[in-house]
C-alpha positions as CSV (number, residue, x, y, z in Angstrom):
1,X,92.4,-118.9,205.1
2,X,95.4,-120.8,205.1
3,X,95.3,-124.1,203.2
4,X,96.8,-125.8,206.6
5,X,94.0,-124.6,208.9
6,X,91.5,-126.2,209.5
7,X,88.7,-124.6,211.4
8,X,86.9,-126.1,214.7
9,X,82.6,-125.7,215.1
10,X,81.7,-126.3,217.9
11,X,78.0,-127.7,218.1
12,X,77.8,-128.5,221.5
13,X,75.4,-126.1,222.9
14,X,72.4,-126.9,219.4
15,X,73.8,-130.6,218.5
16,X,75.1,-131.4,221.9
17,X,72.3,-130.2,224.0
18,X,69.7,-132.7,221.5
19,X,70.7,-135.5,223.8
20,X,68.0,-136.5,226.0
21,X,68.3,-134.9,229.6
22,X,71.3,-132.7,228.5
23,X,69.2,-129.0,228.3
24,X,71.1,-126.9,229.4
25,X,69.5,-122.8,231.4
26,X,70.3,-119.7,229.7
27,X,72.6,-119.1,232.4
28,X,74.6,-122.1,231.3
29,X,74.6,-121.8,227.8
30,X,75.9,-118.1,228.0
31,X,78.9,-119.6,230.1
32,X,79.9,-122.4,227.9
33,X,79.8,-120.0,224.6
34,X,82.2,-117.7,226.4
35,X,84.4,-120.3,227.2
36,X,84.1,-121.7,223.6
37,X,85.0,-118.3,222.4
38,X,88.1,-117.8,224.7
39,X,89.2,-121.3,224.0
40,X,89.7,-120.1,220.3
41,X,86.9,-122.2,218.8
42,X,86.3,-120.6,215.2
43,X,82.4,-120.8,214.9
44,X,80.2,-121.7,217.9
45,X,76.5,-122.9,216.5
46,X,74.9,-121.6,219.4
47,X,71.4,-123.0,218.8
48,X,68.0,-123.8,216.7
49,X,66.2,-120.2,217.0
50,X,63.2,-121.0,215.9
51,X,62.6,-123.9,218.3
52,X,61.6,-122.1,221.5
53,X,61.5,-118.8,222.6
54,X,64.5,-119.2,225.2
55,X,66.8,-120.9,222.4
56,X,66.1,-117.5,220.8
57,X,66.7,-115.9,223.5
58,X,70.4,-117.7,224.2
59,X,71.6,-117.4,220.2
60,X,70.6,-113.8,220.6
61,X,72.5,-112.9,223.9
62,X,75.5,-114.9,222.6
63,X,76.1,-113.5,219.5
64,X,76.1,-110.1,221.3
65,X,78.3,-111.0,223.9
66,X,80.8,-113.3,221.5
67,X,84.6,-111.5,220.7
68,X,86.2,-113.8,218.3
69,X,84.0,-116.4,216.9
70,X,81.6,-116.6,214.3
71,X,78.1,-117.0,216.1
72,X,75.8,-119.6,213.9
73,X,72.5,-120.6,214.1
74,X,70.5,-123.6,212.6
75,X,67.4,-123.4,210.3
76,X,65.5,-125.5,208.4
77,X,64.8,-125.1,204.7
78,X,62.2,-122.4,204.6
79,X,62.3,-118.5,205.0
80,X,60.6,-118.5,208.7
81,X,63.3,-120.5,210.0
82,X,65.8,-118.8,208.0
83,X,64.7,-115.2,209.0
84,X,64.0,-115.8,212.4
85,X,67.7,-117.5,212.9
86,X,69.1,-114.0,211.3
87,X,67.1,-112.0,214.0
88,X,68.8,-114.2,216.4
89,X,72.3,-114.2,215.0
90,X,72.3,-110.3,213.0
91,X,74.0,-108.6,216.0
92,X,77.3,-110.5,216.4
93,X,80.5,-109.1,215.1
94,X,80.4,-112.7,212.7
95,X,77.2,-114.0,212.2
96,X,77.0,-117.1,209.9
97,X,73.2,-118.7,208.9
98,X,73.4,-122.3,209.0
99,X,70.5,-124.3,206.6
100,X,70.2,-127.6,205.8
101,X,67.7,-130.0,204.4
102,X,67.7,-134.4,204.2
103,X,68.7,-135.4,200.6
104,X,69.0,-138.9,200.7
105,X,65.9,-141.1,199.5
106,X,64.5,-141.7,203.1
107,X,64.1,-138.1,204.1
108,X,63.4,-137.0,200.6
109,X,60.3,-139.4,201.4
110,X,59.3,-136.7,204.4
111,X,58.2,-134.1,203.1
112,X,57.6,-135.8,199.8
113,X,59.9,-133.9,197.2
114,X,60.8,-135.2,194.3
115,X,64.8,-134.5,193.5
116,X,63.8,-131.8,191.2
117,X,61.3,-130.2,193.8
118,X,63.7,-130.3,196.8
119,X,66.9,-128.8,193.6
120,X,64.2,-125.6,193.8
121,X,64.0,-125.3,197.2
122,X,67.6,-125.8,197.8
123,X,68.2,-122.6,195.5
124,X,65.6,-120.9,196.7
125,X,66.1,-120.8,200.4
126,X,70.4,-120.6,200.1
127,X,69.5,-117.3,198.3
128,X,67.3,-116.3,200.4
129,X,69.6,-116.5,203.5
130,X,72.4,-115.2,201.5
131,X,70.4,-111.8,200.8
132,X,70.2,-111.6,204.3
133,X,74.3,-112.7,205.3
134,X,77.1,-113.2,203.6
135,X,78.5,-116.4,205.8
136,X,76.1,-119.1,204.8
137,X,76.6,-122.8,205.5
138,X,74.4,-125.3,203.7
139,X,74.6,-128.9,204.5
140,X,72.7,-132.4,202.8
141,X,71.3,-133.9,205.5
142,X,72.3,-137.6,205.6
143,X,74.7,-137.0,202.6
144,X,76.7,-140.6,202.8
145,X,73.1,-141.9,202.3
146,X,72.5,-139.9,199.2
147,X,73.3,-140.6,195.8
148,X,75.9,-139.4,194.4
149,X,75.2,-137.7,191.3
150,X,72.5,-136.1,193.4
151,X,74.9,-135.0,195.8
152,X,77.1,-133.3,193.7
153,X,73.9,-131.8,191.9
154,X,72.6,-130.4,195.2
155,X,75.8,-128.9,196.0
156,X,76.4,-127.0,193.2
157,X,73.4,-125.7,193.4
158,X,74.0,-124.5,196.7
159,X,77.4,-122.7,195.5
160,X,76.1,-121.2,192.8
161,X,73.2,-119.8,195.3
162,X,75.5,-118.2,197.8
163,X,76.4,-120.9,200.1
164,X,80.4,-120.3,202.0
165,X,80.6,-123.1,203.1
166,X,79.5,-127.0,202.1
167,X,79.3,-129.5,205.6
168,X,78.8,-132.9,204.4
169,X,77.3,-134.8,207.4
170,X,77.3,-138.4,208.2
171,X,73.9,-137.9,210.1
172,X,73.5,-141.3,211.1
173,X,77.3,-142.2,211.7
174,X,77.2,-145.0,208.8
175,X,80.6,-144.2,207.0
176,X,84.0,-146.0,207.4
177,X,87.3,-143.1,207.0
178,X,88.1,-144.2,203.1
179,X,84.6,-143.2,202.5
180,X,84.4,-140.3,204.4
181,X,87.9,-139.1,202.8
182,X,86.6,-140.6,199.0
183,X,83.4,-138.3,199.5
184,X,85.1,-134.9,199.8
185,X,87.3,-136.1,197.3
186,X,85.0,-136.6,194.7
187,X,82.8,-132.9,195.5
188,X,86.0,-131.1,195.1
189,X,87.0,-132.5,192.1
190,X,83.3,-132.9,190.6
191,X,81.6,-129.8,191.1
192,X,81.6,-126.8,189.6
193,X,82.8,-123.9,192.3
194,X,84.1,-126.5,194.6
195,X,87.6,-125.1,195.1
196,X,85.7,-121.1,196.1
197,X,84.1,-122.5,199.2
198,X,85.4,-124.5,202.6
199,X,83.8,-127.9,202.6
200,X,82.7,-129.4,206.5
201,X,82.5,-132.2,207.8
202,X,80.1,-133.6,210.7
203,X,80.0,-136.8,211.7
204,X,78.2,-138.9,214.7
205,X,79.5,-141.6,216.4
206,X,77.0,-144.6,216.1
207,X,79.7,-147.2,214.7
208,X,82.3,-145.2,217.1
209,X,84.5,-143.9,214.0
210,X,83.2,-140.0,214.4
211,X,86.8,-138.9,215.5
212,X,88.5,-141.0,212.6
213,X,86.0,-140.1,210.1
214,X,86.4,-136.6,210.4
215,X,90.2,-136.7,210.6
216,X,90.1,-138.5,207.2
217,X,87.7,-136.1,205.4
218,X,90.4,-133.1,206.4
219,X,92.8,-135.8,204.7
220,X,90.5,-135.3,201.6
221,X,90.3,-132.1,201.6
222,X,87.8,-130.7,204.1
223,X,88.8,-127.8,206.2
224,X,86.2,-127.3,208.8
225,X,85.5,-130.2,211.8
226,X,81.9,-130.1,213.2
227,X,82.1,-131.4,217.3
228,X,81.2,-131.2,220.4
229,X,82.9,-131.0,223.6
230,X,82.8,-134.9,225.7
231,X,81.3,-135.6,222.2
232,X,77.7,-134.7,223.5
233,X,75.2,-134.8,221.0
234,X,72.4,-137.5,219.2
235,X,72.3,-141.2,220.1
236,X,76.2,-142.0,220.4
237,X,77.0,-138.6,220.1
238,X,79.1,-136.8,217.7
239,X,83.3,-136.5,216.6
240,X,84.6,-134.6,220.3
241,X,86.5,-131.6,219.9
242,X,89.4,-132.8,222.5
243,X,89.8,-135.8,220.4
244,X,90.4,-133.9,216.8
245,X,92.2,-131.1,218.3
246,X,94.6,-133.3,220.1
247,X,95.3,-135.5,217.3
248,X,96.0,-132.6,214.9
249,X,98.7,-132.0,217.5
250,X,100.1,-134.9,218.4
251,X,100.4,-136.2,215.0
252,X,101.7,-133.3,213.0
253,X,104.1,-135.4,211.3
254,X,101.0,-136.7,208.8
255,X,98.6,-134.5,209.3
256,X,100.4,-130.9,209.4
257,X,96.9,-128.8,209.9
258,X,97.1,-125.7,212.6
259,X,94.0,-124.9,214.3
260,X,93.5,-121.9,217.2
261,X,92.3,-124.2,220.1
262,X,94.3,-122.7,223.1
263,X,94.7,-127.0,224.1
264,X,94.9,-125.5,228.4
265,X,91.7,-124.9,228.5
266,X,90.2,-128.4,227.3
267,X,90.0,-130.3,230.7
268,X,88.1,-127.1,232.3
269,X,85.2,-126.7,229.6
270,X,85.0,-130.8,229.5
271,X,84.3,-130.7,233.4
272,X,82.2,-127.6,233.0
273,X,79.8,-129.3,230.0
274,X,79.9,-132.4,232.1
275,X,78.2,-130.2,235.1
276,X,75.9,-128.7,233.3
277,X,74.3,-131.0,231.0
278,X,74.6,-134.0,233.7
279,X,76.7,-136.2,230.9
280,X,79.1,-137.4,233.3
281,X,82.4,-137.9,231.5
282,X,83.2,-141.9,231.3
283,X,86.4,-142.8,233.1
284,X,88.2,-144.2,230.1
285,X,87.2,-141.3,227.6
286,X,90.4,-140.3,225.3
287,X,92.0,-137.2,226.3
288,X,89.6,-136.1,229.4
289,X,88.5,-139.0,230.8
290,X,90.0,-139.7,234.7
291,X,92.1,-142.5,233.5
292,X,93.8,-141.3,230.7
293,X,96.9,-139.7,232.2
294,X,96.6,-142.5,235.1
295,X,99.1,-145.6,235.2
296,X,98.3,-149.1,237.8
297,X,100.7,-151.8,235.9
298,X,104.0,-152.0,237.0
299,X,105.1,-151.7,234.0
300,X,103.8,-148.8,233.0
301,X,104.4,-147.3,236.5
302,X,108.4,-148.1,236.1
303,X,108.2,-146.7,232.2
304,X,106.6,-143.5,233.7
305,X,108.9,-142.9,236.8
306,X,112.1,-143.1,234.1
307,X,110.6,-141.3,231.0
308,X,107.1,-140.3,231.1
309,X,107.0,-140.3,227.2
310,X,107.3,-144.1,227.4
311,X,103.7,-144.7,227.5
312,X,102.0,-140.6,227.4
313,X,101.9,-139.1,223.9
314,X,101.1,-135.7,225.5
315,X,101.6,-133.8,228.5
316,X,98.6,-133.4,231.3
317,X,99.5,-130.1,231.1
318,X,98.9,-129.8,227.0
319,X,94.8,-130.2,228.1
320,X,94.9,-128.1,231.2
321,X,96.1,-130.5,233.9
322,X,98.6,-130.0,236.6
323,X,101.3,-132.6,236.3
324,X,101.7,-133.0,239.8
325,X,99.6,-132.3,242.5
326,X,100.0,-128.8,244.5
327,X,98.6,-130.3,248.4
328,X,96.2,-127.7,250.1
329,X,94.6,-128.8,253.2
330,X,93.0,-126.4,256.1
331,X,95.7,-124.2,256.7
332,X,96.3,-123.1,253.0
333,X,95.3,-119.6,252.4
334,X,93.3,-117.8,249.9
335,X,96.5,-116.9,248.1
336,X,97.3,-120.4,247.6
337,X,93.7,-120.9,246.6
338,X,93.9,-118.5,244.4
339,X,97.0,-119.3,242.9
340,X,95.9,-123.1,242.2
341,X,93.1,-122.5,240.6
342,X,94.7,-120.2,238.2
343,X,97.1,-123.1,237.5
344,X,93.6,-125.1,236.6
345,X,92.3,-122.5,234.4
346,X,90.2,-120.3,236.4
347,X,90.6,-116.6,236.9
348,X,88.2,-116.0,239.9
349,X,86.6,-112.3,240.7
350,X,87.0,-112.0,244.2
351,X,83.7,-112.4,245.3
352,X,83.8,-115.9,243.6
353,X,86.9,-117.1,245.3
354,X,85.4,-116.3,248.7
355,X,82.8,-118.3,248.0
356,X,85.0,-121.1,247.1
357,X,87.2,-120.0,249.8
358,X,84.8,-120.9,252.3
359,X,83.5,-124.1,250.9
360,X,86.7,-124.8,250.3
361,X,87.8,-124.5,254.0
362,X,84.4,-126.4,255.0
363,X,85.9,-129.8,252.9
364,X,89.6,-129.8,254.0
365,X,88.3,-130.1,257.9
366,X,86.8,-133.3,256.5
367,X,89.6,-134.4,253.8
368,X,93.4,-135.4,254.9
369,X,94.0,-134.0,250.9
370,X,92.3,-131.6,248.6
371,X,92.8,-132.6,245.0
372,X,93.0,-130.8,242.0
373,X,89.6,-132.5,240.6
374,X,88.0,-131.7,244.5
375,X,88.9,-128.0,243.9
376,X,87.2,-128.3,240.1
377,X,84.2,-130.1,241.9
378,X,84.0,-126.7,244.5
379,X,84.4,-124.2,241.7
380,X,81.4,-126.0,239.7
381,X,78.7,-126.4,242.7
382,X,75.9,-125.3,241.2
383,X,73.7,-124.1,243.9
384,X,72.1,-120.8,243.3
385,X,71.2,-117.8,245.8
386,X,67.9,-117.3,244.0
387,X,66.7,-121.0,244.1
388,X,63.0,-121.4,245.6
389,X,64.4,-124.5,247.7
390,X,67.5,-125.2,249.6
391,X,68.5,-128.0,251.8
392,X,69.2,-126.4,255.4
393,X,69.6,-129.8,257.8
394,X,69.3,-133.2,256.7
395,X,69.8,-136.4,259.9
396,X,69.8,-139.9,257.9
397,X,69.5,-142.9,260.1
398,X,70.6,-146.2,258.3
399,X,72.0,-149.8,258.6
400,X,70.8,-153.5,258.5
401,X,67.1,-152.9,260.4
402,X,64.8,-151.2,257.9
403,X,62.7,-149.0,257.2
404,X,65.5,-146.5,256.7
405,X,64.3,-142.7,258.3
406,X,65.5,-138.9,256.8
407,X,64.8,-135.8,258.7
408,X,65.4,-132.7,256.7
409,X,64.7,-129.3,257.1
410,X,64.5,-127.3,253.9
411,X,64.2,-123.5,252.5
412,X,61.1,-123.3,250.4
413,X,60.4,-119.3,249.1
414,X,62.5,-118.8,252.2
415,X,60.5,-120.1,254.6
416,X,61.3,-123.6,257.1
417,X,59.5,-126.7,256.6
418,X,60.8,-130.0,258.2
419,X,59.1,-133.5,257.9
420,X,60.5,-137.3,258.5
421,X,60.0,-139.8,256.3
422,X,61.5,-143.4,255.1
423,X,62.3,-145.5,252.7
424,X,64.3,-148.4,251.2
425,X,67.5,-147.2,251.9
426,X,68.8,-144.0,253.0
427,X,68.9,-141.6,249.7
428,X,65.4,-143.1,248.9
429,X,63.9,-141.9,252.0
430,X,65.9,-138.8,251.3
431,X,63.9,-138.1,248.3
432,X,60.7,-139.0,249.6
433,X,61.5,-135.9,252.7
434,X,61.6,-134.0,250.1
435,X,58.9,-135.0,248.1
436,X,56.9,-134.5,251.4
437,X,58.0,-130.9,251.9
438,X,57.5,-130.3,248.2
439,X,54.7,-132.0,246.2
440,X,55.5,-132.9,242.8
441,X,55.0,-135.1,240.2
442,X,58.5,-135.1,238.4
443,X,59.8,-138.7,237.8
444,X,63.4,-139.9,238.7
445,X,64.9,-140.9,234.8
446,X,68.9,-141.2,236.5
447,X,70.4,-141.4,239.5
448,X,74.1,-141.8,239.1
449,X,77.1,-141.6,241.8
450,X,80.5,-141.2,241.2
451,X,83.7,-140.2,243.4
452,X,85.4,-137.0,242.0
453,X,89.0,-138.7,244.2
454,X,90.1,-141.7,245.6
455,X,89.9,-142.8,249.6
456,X,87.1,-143.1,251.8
457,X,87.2,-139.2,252.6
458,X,86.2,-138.9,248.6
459,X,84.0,-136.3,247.6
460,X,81.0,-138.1,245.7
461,X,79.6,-136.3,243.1
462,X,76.0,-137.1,242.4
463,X,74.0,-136.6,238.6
464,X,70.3,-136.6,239.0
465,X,67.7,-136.5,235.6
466,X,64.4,-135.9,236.6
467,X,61.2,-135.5,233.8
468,X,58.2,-133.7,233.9
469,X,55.5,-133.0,231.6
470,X,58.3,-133.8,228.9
471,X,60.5,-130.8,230.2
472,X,63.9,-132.4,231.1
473,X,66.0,-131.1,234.2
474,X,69.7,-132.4,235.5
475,X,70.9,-131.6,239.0
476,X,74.5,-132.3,240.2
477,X,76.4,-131.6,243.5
478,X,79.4,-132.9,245.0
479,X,80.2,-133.5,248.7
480,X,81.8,-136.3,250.9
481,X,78.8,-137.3,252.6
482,X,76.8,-139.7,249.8
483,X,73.4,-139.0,250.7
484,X,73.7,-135.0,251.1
485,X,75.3,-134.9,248.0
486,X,72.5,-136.6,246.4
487,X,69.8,-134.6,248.4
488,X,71.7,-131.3,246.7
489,X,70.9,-132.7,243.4
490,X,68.0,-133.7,243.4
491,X,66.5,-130.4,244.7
492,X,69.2,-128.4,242.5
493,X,67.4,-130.7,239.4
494,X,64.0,-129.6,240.8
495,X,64.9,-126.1,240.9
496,X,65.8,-126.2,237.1
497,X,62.5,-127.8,236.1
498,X,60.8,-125.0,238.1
499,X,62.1,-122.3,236.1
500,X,61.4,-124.7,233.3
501,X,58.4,-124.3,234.3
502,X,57.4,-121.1,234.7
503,X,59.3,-120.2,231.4
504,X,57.4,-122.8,229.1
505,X,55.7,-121.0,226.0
506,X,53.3,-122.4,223.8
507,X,55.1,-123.0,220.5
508,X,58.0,-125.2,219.3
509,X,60.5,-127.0,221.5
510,X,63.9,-127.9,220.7
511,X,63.2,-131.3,221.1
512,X,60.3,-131.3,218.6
513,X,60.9,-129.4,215.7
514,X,60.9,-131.4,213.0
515,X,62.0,-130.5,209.1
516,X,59.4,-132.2,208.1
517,X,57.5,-128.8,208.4
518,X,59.7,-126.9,206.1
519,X,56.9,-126.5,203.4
């Protein structure tokens, strides 16, 4: 490895998927590795595998399915999680075992270890996962908490017991850039084997510094970025990979790193991981948010019509956008379909494209305009052919005069049921039709709406979080009319926790595991 290149790991679908509500189905996961892999992402962390069987499952299935990247999975400090993440990772062309373990005072306090008991362990379970592979990643937990000359003592120990690469994580998103930049610093120049491994950094975004923090430990020497894509992850989240990969671009002149990101396909996977884990992506988010390549002053307007570079640092295009907008309305074929979507970043099998041929048709009798983010929204529907329920009918009636009434018809094990029921306000009485066809006793955590274009012909894309028996489900759907968009996704977010369901195991979850238990 070059001393200009720095490498991207991508945490999105282990780090990322730890945000409340954010699971993501097997199905899912395999999808968003691939497109991590095409992208050019160096090492995808594809999971925890000993916290359930089905995150087993996924690591497993992506690391035989991966082509470039280094597959990586997560373990704790002790040989079950360690040899059970090796089972998971042992058939990929790169597999890479990634341990770790809290060092600083407060989570020394957790499993009660003294520094010289937690040294021995350190040795002991780096060499044990270097016996078993010969890419192993070791990181202090909460290292810009921990002492220094611990810090440095850990570390070595970790090189000198096999360890490839050192990530130094700001667990808790505590550190300012001249510390984050110092800290690498001093562990390249104080410890012993220092300049034989690649030194990480990860970083979360409590004090909202993730991006700048990580940028500034490559400036002090670190060659690996941990991130997410949208910055999904714990709390605040973590350093996004759209940020860091744009920035090393843009501003080559200081900070003249390479990395392999193919930069097109950044606005597809940020839609795709805003589907699927029901994180919709805020308006004003850097790089992929709606508004960052849109202009309302008239000022700015005026700058962009006469040189677009007056107030854009990159192109739309550089992250996967169309610069200007291709119109396709209802007479537009499948070749110009076809053809648009390619533009977007999707290479649709046949049998796809009809599907989003005919949905596609289905919206432009109802829209003047179909816009490039409509088109995305069609491509990502997420209904499924094997779902237990569908929505076949749904009559709303509405207005000033309440109670507010829903007919609906739905497919349940593909049989028709219809009931009416009401409520306060259209979508609520929505939900309780279906509630009536189908019993449960999920709770509603989010119910969010947002319009994928602008005009009153917009499609509305609707996010629904819904929690049972601590199992965590999204649903999302898009369409023009409000309240069968939001009928979609609430049975679409019913649908997952059924399969949730039926799939539970007794054991760990990835929401509970807990290093605590790494005795």
């Amino acid at each position: 490895m070059t001393k200009d290149k720095v490498l991207i790991f991508d945490t999105t679908l282990r780090d990322g998927e730890q945000s409340p509500g954010a699971t993501m189905t097997h199905e899912e996961k395999l999808e968003i590795a691939e497109l991590l892999d095409e992208m050019g992402v160096d090492i995808i962390e594809a999971g925890f595998p000993i916290a359930s069987e089905g995150d087993f499952k996924a690591v497993s299935e992506i690391a035989e399915r991966a082509k470039s990247s280094v597959i990586c999975g997560l373990a704790r400090a002790n040989y079950k999680d360690i040899d059970r993440c090796w089972e998971a990772v042992k058939h990929a062309k790169a597999p890479r075992i990634h341990t770790f373990i809290g060092t600083s005072p407060l989570h020394r306090a957790i499993p009660n270890l003294n520094q010289d008991e937690m040294a021995e362990r350190i040795h002991d379970t780096v060499t044990h996962a270097r016996n078993l592979c010969d890419n192993v990643q070791w990181s202090p937990m909460d290292a810009t908490r921990t002492e220094e000359d611990y810090l440095c003592r850990t570390v070595e120990i970790a090189i000198k017991a096999g360890a490839t690469t050192i990530n130094i994580p700001d667990t808790v998103g505590y550190t300012a850039p001249v510390e984050s930049a110092d800290l690498i610093r001093m562990l390249i120049s104080k410890v012993p084997g220092a300049d034989e491994v690649i030194f990480a950094t990860h970083c979360h975004n409590d004090l909202g510094m993730a991006t700048a923090n990580s940028l500034a430990a490559v400036e002090g020497g670190a060659r690996q970025i941990e991130c997410t894509i949208n910055g999904l992850g714990e709390r605040a989240g973590n350093t996004a990979l759209e940020e860091v990969v744009m920035a090393l671009k843009v501003r080559g002149d200081i900070m003249p790193y390479t990395t392999g990101i193919d930069t097109r396909k950044i606005m597809n996977i940020s839609r795709r991981v805003a589907t699927v884990s029901g994180f919709p992506v805020q308006f004003n988010k850097a790089i992929v948010g709606k508004n960052a390549f849109a202009h309302e002053s008239g000022i700015h307007q005026d700058g962009m019509l006469k040189n677009s570079e007056t107030f854009e640092i990159m192109r739309p295009e550089d992250v996967g956008l169309a610069g200007t907008s291709l119109p396709l309305g209802k007479h537009s074929g499948r070749a110009a379909l076809r053809a648009k979507l390619s533009e977007l970043g999707f290479d649709l099998a046949d049998n796809q494209l009809n599907d989003v041929f005919v949905r596609f048709k289905d919206l432009a009798d109802r829209k003047k305009e179909v816009y490039d983010d409509d088109l995305m929204a069609l491509v990502y529907q997420n209904d499924s052919g094997d779902d237990r329920l569908k929505l076949k009918w749904l009559r709303v009636v509405c207005g000033t005069e309440g109670p507010q009434t829903a007919e609906m018809v739905m497919t349940i094990d593909g049989k028709d049921v219809n009931t009416s029921a009401t409520g306060d306000g259209p979508v609520d009485a929505t939900f309780n039709a279906v509630k009536a066809l189908f019993p449960h006793g999920a709770r509603l955590q989010l119910y969010q709406v947002s319009a994928v274009t602008e005009g009153t012909d917009a499609q509305a894309t609707v996010s629904v979080r819904m929690e049972e028996e601590g199992r965590i489900a999204t649903g999302q759907s898009a369409d023009t009319d409000t309240v069968v968009a939001s009928a979609k996704a609430y049975i679409n977010a019913l649908n997952r926790l059924l399969v949730r369901r039926e799939q539970s195991e007794p054991g760990y979850d990835v929401k509970g595991v807990s290093y605590k238990d790494s005795a």
